[in-house]
Each structure stands twice: as C-alpha cells, then as structure tokens.
NUROLO-560311 format. One record per residue (C-alpha): residue in one letter; x, y, z. Coordinates in pm, whole numbers, padded with zeros to 5 digits, always signed. Layout:
<rotors>
AXYZ...
</rotors>
This chain:
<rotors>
X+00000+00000+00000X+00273+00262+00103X+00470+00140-00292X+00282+00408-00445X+00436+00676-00272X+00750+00663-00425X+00613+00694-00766X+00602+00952-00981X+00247+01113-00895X+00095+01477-00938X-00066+01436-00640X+00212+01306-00415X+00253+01553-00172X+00636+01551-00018X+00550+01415+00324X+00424+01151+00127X+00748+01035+00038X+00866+01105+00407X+00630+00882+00555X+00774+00627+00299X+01084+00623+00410X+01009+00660+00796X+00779+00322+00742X+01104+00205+00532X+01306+00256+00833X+01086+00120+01068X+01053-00172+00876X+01467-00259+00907X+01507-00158+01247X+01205-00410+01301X+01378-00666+01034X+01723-00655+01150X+01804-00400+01386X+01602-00561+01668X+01706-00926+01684X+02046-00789+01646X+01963-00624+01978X+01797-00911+02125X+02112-01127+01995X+02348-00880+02138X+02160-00881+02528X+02061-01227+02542X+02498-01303+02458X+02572-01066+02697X+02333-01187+02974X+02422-01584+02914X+02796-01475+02953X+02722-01315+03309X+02465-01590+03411X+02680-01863+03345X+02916-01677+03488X+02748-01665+03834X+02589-02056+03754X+02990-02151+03748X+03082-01960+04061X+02758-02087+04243X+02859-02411+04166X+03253-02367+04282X+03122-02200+04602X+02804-02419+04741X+02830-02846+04791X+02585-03080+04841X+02645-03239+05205X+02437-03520+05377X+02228-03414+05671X+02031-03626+05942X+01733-03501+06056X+01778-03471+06459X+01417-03418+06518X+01111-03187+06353X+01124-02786+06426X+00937-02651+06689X+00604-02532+06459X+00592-02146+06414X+00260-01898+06571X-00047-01966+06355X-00064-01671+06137X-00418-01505+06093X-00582-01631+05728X-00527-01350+05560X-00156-01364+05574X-00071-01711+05477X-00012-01696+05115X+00123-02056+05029X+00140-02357+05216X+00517-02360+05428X+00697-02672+05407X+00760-02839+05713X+01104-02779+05891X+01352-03006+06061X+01649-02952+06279X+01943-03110+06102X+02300-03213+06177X+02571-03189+05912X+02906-03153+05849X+03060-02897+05609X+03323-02930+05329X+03585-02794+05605X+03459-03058+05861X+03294-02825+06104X+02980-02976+06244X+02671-02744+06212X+02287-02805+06335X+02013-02615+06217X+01659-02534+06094X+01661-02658+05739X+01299-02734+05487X+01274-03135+05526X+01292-03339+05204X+01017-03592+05256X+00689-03518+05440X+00656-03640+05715X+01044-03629+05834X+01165-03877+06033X+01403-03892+06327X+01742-04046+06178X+01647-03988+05817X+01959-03894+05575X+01888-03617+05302X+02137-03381+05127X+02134-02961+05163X+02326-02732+04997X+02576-02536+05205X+02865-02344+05147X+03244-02374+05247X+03200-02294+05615X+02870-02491+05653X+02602-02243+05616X+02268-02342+05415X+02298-02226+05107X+01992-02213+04791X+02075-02451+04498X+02315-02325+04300X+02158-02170+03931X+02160-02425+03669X+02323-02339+03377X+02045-02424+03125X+01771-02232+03355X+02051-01972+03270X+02065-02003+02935X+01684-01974+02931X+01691-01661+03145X+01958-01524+02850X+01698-01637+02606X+01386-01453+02756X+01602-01120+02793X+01712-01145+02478X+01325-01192+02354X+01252-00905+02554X+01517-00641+02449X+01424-00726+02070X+01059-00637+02129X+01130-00312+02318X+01367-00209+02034X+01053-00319+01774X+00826-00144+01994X+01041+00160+02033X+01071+00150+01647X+00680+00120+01561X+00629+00364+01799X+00869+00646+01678X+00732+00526+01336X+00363+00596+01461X+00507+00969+01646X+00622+01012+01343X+00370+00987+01082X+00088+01148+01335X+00298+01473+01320X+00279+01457+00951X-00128+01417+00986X-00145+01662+01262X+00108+01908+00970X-00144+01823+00685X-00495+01873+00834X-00296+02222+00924X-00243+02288+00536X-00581+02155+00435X-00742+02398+00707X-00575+02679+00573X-00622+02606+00185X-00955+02636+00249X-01001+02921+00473X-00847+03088+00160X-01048+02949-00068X-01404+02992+00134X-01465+03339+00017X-01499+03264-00305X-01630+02883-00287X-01927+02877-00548X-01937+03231-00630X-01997+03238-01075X-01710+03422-01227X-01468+03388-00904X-01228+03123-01076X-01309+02860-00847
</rotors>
C-alpha cells in the first residue's frame, strides 16, 4: 500500500514520500536492527549468568544431613496472611566441606520427616545453608527470555517512533488543508470567481 508513494504522482505531496521512508526505516530496524539487539543482550546476559551458575557451583556443595528431630512449629498466622502452604522444617545435623559440624533449621525433604532420616542440603564452604546453586540451562533460558525481551522493546520503540512520526505529519497536513480552504471559502461557489 505505502509502494505508491514513491512513484512519480501529481498528487504526491512531499511528506508523502517522508512517511515512505520513515515506514522504510521502521521496517529494518524491526527486520534486523532488533534481533540484532535481542542477539546482542541475550549473549551478553548468558555470559554473566553462566558466569554466576559456574561460581555458584565452585562455592556451594551438596552435604548429607540427618534429621535430629522436627522444628518446633511457628505462631499460627491469621488467614489473611498465609499466602502458600510452608513446608515443614527439621532440625538437622551436618558436616561442612571444612569438617565443622553445624545443626540447624533446614525445609525437610520428605513429608513427614523422620528422626534419623539422611537427606542432602546445599551449604557453602563454612557450613552455612545455602539455595541450589543456578543451573546453567535455567541460565541459558533466562539469556533467552532477555534477549526476547530487548528485541521487542527495540521493535516497539521503532513502531512507535514510526507511529510519532507519521501522526505529526497528519497533525502538519490537516494544518495545510485547514488553511487552503479558509483561503479558498470566500470565493467557494461564487460564478465568475475562478473557483
């Protein structure tokens, strides 16, 4: 539909041919420009995510635990502030990577938990409890997604300069038109005027 405004036309007005080549524009920055941008991010976020996934990993082990016995159970909240259902917590003996023996609250692994029962928590050099370390292809999907997102804003930023754009050429003609024809009013219809 916009083709024709390049042509060779009488009644092609210039901004015409503007608003070609602003849509033209739009159209590669959409094309190529954005999932160059979305390439671009989601590389750069991968390379710090797996970044982080490999120190993670190098900084927190997986040590055995025994539960000792189930954790006293907390003050019953009113309704209207329990959002999710807690899992139930054990204290836990362990002993870390440097061979200090810890005990602790930890989130048991089976329901119920058992007196004597062996599971594994993550912890970190000096024995602390530690969240699982990020997995490198959860990070690689997190590179993905902000890649995804970065090459819709730039789309988005694109259509909507595009769409700024062509408005202020609307907003510029209706102008024109307004004025053409408070000049040519006066004499609208009027025999022998030269209208």
């Amino acid at each position: 539909m916009g083709v024709w405004r390049w042509r060779r036309n009488p009644l092609r007005r210039p901004t015409d041919l503007f608003e070609a080549w602003v849509a033209f524009a739009a159209l590669l920055c959409v094309l190529l420009v954005a999932p160059a941008i979305g390439c671009v991010a989601g590389i750069q976020v991968d390379g710090t995510l797996q970044r982080a996934a490999l120190a993670q990993r190098q900084e927190r082990h997986l040590v055995p635990a025994v539960v000792v016995r189930p954790a006293a159970e907390p003050a019953a909240d009113p309704p209207a502030q329990r959002t999710a259902p807690s899992r139930t917590q054990v204290v836990a003996a362990w002993t870390a990577p440097d061979g200090s023996s810890h005990q602790g609250t930890v989130p048991a692994a089976e329901e119920p938990p058992r007196a004597g029962e062996q599971f594994r928590i993550w912890t970190d050099a000096r024995g602390r409890v530690v969240g699982q370390p990020l997995d490198p292809s959860v990070a690689a999907l997190h590179a993905a997604v902000a890649g995804l997102a970065a090459a819709s804003a730039a789309a988005a930023l694109a259509e909507t300069v595009r769409r700024l754009v062509v408005r202020r050429l609307v907003h510029r003609r209706y102008i024109r038109l307004d004025r053409a024809w408070a000049a040519a009013w006066p004499d609208w219809g009027r025999a022998g005027a030269g209208s």
